[in-house]
C-alpha positions as CSV (number, residue, x, y, z in Angstrom):
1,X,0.0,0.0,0.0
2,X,3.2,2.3,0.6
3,X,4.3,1.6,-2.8
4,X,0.8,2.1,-4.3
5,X,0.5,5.9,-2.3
6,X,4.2,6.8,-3.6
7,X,3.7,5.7,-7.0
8,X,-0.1,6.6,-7.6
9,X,-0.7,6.7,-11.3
10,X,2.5,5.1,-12.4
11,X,2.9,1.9,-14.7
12,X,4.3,-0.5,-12.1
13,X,1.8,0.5,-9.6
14,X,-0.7,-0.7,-11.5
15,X,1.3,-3.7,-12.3
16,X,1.7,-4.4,-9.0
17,X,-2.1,-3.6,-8.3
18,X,-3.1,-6.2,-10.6
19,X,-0.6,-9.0,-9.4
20,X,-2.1,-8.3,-5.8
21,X,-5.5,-8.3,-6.9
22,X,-4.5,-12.3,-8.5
23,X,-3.3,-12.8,-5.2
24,X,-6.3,-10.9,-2.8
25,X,-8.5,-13.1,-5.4
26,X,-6.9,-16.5,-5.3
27,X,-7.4,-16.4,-1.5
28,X,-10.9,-15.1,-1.8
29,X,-9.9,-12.1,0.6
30,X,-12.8,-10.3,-0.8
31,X,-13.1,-7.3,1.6
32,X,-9.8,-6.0,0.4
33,X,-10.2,-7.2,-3.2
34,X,-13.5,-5.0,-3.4
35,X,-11.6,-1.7,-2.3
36,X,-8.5,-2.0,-4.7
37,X,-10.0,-3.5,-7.6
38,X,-11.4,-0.1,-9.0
39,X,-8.1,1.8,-9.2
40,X,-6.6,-0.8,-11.8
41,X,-6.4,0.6,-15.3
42,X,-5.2,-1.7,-17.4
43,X,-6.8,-5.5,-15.8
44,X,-6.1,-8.8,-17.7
45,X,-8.6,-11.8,-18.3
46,X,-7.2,-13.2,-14.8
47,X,-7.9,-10.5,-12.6
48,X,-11.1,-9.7,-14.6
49,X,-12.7,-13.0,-13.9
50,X,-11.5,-12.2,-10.1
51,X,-13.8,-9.3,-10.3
52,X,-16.5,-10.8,-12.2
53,X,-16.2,-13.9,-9.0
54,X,-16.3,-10.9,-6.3
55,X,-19.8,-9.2,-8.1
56,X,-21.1,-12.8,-8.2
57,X,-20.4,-13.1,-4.5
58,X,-22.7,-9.8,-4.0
59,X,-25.8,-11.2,-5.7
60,X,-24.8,-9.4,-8.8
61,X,-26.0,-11.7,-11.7
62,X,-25.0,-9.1,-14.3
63,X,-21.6,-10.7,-13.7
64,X,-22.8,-14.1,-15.0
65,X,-23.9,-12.7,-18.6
66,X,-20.7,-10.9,-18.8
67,X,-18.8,-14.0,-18.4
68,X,-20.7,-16.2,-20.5
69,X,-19.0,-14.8,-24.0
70,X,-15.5,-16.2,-22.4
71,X,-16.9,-19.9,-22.6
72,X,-16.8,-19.6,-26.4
73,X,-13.2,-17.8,-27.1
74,X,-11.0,-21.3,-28.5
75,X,-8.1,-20.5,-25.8
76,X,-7.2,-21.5,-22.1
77,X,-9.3,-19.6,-19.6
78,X,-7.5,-18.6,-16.5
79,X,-8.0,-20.8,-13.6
80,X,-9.8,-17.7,-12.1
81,X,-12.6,-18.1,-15.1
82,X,-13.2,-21.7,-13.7
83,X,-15.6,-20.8,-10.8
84,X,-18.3,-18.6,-13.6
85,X,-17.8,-21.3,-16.4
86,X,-19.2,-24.2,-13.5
87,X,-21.9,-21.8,-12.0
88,X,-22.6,-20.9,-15.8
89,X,-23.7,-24.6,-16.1
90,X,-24.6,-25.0,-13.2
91,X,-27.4,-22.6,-13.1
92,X,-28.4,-23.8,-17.0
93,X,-27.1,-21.0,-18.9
94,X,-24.9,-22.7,-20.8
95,X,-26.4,-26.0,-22.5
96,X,-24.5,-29.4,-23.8
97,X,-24.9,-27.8,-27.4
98,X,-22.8,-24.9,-26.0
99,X,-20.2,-27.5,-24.3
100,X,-20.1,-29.3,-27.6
101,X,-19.3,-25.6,-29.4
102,X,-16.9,-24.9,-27.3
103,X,-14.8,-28.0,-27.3
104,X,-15.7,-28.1,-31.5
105,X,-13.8,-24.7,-31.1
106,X,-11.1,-26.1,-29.0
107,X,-10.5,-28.9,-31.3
108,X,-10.1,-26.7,-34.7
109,X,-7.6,-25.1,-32.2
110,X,-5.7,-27.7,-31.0
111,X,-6.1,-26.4,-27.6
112,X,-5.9,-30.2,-25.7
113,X,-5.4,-29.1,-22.6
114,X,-8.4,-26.6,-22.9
115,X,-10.3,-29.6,-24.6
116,X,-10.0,-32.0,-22.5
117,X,-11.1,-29.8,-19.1
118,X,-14.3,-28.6,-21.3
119,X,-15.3,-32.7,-22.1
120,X,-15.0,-33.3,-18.7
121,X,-18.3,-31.0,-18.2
122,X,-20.5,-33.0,-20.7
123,X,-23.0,-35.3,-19.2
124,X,-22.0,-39.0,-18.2
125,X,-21.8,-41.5,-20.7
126,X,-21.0,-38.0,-23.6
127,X,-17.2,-37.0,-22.8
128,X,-14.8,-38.7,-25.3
129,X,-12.1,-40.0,-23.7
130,X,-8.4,-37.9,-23.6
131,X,-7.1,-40.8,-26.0
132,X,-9.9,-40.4,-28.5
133,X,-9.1,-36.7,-28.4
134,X,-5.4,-37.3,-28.8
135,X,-6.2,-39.7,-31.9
136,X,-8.7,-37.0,-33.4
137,X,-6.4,-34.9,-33.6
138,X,-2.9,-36.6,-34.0
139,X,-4.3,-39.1,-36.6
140,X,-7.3,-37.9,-37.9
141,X,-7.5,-39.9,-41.4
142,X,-6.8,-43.1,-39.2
143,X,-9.5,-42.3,-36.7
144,X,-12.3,-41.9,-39.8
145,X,-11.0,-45.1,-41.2
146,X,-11.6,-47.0,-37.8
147,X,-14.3,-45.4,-37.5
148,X,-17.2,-48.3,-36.6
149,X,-20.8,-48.6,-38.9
150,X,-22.7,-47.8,-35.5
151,X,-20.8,-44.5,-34.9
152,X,-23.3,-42.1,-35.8
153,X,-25.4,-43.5,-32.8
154,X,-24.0,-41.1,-30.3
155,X,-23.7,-37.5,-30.2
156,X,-20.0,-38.5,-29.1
157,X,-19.5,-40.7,-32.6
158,X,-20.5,-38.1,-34.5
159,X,-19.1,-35.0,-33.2
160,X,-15.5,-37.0,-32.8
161,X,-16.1,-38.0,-36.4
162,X,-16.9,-34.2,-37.8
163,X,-13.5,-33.0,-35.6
164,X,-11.3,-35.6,-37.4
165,X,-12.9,-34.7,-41.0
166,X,-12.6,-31.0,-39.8
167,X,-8.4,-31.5,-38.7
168,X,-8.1,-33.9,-42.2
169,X,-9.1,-30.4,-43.7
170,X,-6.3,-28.6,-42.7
171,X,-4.0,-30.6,-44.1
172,X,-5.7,-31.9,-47.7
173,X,-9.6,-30.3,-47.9
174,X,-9.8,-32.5,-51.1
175,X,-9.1,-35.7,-49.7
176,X,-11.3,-34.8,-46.3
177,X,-14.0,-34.0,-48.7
178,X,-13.9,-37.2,-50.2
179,X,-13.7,-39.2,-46.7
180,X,-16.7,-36.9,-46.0
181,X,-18.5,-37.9,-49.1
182,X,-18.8,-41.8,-47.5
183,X,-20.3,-40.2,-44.1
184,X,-22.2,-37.3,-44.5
185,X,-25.5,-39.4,-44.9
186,X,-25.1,-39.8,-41.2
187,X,-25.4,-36.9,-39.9
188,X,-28.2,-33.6,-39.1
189,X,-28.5,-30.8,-42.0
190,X,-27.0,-28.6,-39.2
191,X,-24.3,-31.0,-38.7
192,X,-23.8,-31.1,-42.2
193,X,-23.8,-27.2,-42.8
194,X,-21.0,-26.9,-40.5
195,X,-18.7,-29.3,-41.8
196,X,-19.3,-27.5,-45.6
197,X,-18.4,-24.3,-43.7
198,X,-14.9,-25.8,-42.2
199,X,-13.8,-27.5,-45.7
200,X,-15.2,-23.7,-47.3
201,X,-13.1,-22.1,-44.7
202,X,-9.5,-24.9,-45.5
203,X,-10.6,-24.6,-49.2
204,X,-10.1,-20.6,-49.3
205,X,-7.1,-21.0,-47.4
206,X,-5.7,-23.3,-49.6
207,X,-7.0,-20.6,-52.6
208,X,-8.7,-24.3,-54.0
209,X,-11.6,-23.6,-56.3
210,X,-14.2,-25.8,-54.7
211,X,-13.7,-23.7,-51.4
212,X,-16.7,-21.3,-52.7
213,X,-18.4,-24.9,-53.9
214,X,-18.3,-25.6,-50.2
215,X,-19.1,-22.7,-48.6
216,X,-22.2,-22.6,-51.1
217,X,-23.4,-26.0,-50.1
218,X,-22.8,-24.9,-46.3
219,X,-25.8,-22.2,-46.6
220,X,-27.1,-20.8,-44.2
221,X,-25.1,-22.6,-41.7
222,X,-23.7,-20.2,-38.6
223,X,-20.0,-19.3,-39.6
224,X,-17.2,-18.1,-37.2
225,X,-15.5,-14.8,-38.4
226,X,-12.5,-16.0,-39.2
227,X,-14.7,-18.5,-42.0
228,X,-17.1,-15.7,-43.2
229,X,-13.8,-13.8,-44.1
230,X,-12.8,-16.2,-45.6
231,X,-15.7,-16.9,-47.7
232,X,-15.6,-13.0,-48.8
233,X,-11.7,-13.6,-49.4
234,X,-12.2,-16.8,-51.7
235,X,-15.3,-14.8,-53.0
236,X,-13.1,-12.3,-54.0
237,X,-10.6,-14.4,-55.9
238,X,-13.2,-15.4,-58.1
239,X,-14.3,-11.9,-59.0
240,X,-17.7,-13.4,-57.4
241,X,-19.1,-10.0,-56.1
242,X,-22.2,-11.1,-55.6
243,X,-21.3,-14.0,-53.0
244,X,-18.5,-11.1,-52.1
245,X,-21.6,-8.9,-51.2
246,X,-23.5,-12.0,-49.6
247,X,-20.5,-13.0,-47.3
248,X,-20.1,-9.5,-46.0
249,X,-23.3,-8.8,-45.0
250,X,-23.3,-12.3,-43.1
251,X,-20.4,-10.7,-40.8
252,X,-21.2,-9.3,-37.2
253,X,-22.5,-5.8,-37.6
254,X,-18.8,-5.0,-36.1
255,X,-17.0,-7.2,-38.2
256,X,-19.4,-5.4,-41.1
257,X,-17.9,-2.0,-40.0
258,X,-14.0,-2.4,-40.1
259,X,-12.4,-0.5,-43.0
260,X,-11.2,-3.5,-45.2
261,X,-15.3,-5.0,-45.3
262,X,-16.6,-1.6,-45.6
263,X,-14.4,-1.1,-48.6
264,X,-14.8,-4.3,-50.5
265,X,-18.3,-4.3,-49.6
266,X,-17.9,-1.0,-51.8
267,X,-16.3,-2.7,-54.5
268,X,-19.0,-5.4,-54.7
269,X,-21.8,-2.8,-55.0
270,X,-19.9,-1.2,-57.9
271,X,-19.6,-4.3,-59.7
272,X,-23.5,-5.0,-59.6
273,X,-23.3,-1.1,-61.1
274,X,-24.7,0.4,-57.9
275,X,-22.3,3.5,-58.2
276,X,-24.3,5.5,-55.1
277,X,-24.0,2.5,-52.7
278,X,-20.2,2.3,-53.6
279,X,-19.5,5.9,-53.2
280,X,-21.1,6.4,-49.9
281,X,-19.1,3.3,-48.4
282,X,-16.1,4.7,-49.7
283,X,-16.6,7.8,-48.0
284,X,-16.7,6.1,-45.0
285,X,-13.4,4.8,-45.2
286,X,-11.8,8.1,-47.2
287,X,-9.0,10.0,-45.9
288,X,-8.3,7.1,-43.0
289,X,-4.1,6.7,-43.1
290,X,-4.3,3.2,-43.9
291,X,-4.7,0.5,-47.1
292,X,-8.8,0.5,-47.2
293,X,-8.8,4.5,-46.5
294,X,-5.8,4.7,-49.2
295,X,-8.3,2.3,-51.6
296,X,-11.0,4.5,-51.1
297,X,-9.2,7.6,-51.3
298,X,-8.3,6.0,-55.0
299,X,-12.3,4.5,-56.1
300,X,-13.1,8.5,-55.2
301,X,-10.7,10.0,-57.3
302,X,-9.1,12.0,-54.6
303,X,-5.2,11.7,-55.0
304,X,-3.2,10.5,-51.5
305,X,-2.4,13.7,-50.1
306,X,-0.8,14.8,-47.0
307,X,-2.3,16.6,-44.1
308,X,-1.3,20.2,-43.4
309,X,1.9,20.0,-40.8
310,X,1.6,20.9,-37.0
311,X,3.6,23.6,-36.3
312,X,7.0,22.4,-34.5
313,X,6.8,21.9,-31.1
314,X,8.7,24.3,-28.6
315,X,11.7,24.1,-26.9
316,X,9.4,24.4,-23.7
317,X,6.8,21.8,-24.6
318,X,9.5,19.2,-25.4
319,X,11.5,20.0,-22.2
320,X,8.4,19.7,-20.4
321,X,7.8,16.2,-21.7
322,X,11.2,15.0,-21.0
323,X,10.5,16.2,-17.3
324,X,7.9,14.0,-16.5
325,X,8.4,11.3,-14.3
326,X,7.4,7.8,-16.8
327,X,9.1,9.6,-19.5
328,X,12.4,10.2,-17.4
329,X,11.9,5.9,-16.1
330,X,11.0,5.3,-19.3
331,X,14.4,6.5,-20.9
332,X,16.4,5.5,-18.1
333,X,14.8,2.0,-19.0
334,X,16.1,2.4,-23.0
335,X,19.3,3.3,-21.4
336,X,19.7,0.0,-20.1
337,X,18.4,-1.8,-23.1
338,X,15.8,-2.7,-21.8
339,X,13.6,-2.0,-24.4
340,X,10.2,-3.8,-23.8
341,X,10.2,-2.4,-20.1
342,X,10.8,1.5,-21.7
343,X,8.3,0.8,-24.4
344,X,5.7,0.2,-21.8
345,X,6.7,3.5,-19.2
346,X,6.4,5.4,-22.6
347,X,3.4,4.2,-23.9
348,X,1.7,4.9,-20.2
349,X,2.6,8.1,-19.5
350,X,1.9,9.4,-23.3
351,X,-1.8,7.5,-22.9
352,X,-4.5,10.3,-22.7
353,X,-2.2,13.4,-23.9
354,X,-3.6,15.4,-26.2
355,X,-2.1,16.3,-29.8
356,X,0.3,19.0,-29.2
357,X,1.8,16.7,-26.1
358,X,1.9,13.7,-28.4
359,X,3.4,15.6,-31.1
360,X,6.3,17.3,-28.5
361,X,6.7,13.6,-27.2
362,X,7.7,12.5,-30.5
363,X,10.1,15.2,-31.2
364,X,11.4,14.2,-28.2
365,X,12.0,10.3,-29.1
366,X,13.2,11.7,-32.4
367,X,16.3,14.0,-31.0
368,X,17.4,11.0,-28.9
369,X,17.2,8.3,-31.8
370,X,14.2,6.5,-30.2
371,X,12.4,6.0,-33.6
372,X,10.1,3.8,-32.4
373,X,8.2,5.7,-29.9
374,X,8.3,8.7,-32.3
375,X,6.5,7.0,-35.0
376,X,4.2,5.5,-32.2
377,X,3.4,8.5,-30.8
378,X,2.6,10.6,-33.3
379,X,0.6,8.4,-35.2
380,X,-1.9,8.9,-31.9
381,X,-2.8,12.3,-33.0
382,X,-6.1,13.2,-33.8
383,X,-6.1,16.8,-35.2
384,X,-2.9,18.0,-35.1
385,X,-0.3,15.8,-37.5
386,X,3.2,15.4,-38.7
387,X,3.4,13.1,-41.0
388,X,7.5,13.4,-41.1
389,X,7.0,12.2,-37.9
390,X,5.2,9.3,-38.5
391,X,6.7,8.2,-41.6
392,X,10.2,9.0,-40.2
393,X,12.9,8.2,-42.6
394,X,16.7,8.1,-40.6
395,X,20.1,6.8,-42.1
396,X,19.1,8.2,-45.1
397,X,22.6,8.4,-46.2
398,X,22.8,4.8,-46.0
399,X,19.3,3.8,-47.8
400,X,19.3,6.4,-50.8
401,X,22.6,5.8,-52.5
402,X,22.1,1.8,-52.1
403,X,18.3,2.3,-53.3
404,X,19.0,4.4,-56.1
405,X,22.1,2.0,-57.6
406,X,19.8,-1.1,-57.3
407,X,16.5,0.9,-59.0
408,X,14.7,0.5,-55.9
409,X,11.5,3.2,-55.2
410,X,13.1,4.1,-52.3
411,X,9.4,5.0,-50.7
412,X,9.0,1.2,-50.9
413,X,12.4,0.4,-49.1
414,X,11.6,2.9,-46.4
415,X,8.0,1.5,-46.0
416,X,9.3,-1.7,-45.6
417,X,11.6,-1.0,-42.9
418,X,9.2,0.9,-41.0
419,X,7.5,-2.5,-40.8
420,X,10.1,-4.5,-40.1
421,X,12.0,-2.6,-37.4
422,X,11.0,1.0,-37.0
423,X,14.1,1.9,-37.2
424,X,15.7,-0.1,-33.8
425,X,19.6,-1.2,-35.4
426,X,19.7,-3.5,-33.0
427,X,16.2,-5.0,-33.5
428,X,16.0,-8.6,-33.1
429,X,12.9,-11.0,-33.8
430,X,11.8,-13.9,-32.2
431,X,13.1,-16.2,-35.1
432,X,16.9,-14.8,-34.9
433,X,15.9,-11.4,-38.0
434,X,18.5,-8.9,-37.2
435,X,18.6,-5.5,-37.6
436,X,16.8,-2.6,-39.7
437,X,15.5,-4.8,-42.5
438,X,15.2,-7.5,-40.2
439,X,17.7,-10.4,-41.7
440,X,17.7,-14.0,-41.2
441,X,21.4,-15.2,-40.5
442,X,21.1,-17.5,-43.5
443,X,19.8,-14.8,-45.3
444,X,22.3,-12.5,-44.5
445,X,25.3,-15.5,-45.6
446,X,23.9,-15.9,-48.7
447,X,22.9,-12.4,-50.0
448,X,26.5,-11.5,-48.6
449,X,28.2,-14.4,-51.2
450,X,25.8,-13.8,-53.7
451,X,27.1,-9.9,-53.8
452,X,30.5,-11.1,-53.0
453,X,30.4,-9.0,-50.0
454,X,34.2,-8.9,-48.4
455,X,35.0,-10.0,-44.7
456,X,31.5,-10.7,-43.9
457,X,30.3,-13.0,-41.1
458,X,27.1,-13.1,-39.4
459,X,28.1,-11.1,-36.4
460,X,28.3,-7.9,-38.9
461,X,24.3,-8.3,-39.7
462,X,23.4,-5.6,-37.4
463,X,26.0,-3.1,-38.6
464,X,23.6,-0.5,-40.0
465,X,25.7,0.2,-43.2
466,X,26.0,-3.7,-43.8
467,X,21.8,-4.6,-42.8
468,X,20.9,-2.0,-45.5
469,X,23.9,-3.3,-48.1
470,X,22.2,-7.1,-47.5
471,X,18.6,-6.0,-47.4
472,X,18.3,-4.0,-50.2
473,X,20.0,-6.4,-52.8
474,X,17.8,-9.3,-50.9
475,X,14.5,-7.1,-51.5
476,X,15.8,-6.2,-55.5
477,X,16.7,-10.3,-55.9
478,X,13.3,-11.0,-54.7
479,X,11.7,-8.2,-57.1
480,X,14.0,-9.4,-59.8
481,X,12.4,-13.0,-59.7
482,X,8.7,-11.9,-59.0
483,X,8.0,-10.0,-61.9
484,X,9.4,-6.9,-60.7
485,X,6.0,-6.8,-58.5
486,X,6.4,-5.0,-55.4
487,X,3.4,-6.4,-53.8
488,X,4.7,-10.0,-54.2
489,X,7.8,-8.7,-53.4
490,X,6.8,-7.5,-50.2
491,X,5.1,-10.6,-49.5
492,X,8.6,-12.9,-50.4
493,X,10.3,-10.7,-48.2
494,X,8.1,-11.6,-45.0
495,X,7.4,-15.0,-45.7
496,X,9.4,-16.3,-48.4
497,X,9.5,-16.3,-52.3
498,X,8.2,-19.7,-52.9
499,X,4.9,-18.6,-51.0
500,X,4.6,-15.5,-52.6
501,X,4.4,-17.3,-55.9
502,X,2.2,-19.9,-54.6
503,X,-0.5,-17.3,-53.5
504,X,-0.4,-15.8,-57.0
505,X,-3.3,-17.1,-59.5
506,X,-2.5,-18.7,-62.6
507,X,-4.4,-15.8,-64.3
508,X,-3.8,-12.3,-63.9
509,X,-5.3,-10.8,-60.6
510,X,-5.4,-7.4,-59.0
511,X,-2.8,-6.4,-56.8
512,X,-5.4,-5.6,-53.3
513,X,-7.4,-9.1,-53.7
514,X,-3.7,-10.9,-54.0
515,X,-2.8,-8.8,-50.7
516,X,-6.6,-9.4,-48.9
517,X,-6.2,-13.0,-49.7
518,X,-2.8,-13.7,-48.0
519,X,-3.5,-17.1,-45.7
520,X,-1.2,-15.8,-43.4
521,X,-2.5,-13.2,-41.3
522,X,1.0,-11.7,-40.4
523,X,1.6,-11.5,-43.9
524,X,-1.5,-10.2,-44.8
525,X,-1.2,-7.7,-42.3
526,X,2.0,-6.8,-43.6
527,X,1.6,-6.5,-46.9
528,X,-0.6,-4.1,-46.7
529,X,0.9,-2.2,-44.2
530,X,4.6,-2.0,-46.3
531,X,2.9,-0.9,-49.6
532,X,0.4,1.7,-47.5
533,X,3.4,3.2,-46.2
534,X,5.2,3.6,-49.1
535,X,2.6,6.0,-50.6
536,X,3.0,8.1,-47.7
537,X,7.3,7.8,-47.5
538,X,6.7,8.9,-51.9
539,X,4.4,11.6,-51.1
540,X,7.3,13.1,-48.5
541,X,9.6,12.1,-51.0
542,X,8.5,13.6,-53.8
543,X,5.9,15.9,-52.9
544,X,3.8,14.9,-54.9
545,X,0.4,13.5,-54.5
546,X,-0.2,9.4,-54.7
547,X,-2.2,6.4,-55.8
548,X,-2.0,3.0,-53.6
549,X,-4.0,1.3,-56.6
550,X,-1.2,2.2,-59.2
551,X,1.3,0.8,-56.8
552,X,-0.4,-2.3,-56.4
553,X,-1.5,-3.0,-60.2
């Protein structure tokens, strides 16, 4: 409590707040629990499910329907969830449908830990056993093949038999639609809706044609998000706008609203030549600083330009930044490289500020070569913007020269370190990718030999000079061999040129749907991110205004 009084308002305080709250909670010391858990700021699923346990111990029932949406998330639940989950089914509101949902959801997951606890709450004579779980999962093919004529006779048989058809999927959706072909006769219309919609879902991943035959036969069947985008995505290969159109407006009404749905759901209404539809999504979108508000800036006509720049902060307002107490921790922390521990001190003390503060924050970070939290912290402004800021573009003396003697758009190079490093030199992944363009060490060996790079060895990766040498002939070698695309470019140089390929049709397609329909969602995420950038790092460049669709092609 000393520590709490001295530090009021401070990151660790609240830290510590909400490891004592675990604690207060775990021993079911209520009393004290109820007077401290209001002060926390930031509370985690554990401590949460602490305080939905204490309202539930004051007759507050409210706490129950909050809780109820945790039983269907497909991850561990803290052992602090446990107590609502049992009084959930204890008290009726969760049925043996919703058991068999969530474990269904565990089970696409792999989450056997999590699966196994969840059968346990089925009714006697229901709950598959841990070693039937294990084979559905570790051997699914083998499982259908053993799988016994009487099986369909249980709700256990049947729901073990759609999990192994549904993991078969993952790995061939071809061959677990044909071992689904010999037992489909077995099982509900509901039953068999959902298993269309999870060989739909593996099929667009996949980019297989049949995935949209599978998704069509699924109907009306209830589809998790991550399987309606899907269906839109694998729509979208197909230049289907009309299933485009149908999948989107199957999403959650805030699923419906996120830029990327908004904007293709734009697209599909100008395809069915409903112009006034399409322009009023798109203004929805417009002027946003990212790929879907870029897209839309495009379908409008209206050429990427930049906002008006906020005047420089003062000498004052950055001194009085620097001054506060989590800034002064929070570069002490960088100091000591230790990064994630100053990245979280920033980002608390700059939470809340308004423009002019975020924007003298930044310069801040800027004059002491934390790019990072520059970039960070001014893309949090509102109103008031610098877009040097956030599209900061240091060593330039080391990128432009290299860029310009390999024919690189040097907008793209800088968009794409942004992404991978913001600018940290000493930047390391968790795979081992080093530096500002983030290199593999095999990478790095081989571009450095290909080049015939002199005295090289691996521990020179994260010399600035040497990262940009390696990374911008590894980025022109990947352009050279895609087509000179920058989109699948981008994409090689995240995960790999042989993927990049693979994701590309056989017949021409347009640059977005290649990006939208990425399977990986790091990737996809990516992707877009690198080339959204670059219209912004070409517009500083070359003051000139820009078009993300012409980049993409």
């Amino acid at each position: 409590r000393d520590f709490l009084a001295r530090h009021a308002g401070t990151y660790l305080a609240d830290k510590l707040r909400g490891e004592w709250l675990k604690v207060l909670g775990k021993r079911q010391e209520w009393d004290v629990f109820d007077a401290e858990y209001p002060p926390l700021v930031q509370p985690d699923q554990e401590s949460t499910c602490y305080g939905l346990q204490n309202r539930l111990r004051l007759a507050d029932l409210g706490a129950l329907d909050e809780a109820r949406p945790l039983w269907f998330v497909a991850a561990e639940l803290p052992e602090s969830c446990t107590p609502l989950m049992e009084q959930l089914i204890a008290d009726k509101r969760l049925s043996t449908d919703d058991i068999w949902e969530r474990l269904r959801g565990l089970l696409e997951a792999k989450k056997m830990g999590a699966a196994k606890n969840t059968a346990a709450y089925l009714p006697v004579g229901q709950a598959p056993s841990a070693k039937t779980l294990e084979a559905v999962v570790g051997n699914p093919v083998r499982h259908i093949a053993l799988l016994p004529d009487n099986f369909a006779s249980s709700r256990q048989g049947r729901e073990m038999a759609l999990a192994a058809v549904q993991r078969a999927a993952r790995n061939d959706p071809a061959q677990a639609a044909r071992l689904w072909e010999g037992i489909k006769d077995k099982f509900s219309a509901a039953d068999r809706g959902y298993l269309y919609g999870q060989l739909g879902w593996m099929g667009a991943l996949k980019h297989l044609p049949e995935g949209l035959g599978w998704y069509a036969v699924a109907g009306k069947a209830p589809l998790s998000d991550e399987q309606v985008a899907w269906k839109a995505r694998a729509a979208l290969r197909a230049l289907n706008w009309p299933m485009v159109q149908e999948a989107i407006e199957q999403m959650p009404r805030a699923m419906q609203a996120q830029p990327d749905w908004v904007y293709w759901l734009g697209r599909a209404h100008a395809a069915s030549g409903r112009q006034e539809e399409a322009r009023a999504l798109y203004q929805r979108v417009a002027g946003q600083p990212n790929f879907y508000g870029n897209l839309s800036d495009d379908e409008l006509g209206r050429p990427i330009m930049l906002p008006s720049k906020a005047q420089k902060p003062s000498a004052e307002a950055v001194n009085a930044i620097a001054a506060l107490p989590g800034i002064r921790r929070a570069l002490a922390l960088f100091e000591l490289d230790m990064r994630i521990e100053g990245i979280r001190e920033w980002n608390w003390t700059v939470r809340g500020m308004d423009d002019a503060n975020l924007l003298a924050a930044a310069e801040l970070a800027n004059r002491l070569d934390i790019y990072d939290r520059a970039i960070n912290t001014a893309d949090r402004t509102q109103a008031l913007h610098d877009y040097s800021m956030r599209y900061l573009a240091p060593f330039r003396e080391h990128v432009e020269p290299k860029a310009k003697a390999l024919q690189l758009d040097e907008g793209w190079v800088y968009g794409l370190m942004r992404q991978e490093s913001r600018f940290i030199t000493n930047a390391k992944s968790v795979v081992g990718a080093k530096g500002l363009m983030q290199l593999m060490p095999k990478t790095a060996s081989w571009v450095a030999k290909k080049i015939g790079l002199k005295d090289f060895h691996p521990g020179r990766t994260n010399d600035t000079d040497v990262n940009v040498t390696l990374g911008t002939n590894y980025l022109k070698l990947v352009l050279d061999e895609l087509d000179s695309h920058p989109v699948l470019a981008s994409a090689a140089y995240n995960a790999g040129p042989g993927r990049a390929r693979r994701w590309r049709d056989v017949k021409p397609i347009e640059g977005a749907i290649y990006a939208e329909t990425i399977p990986f969602n790091e990737t996809r995420d990516y992707v877009k991110k690198v080339m959204s950038n670059a219209v912004y790092y070409s517009a500083l460049f070359d003051g000139q205004p820009q078009s993300l669709k012409t980049r993409l092609g």
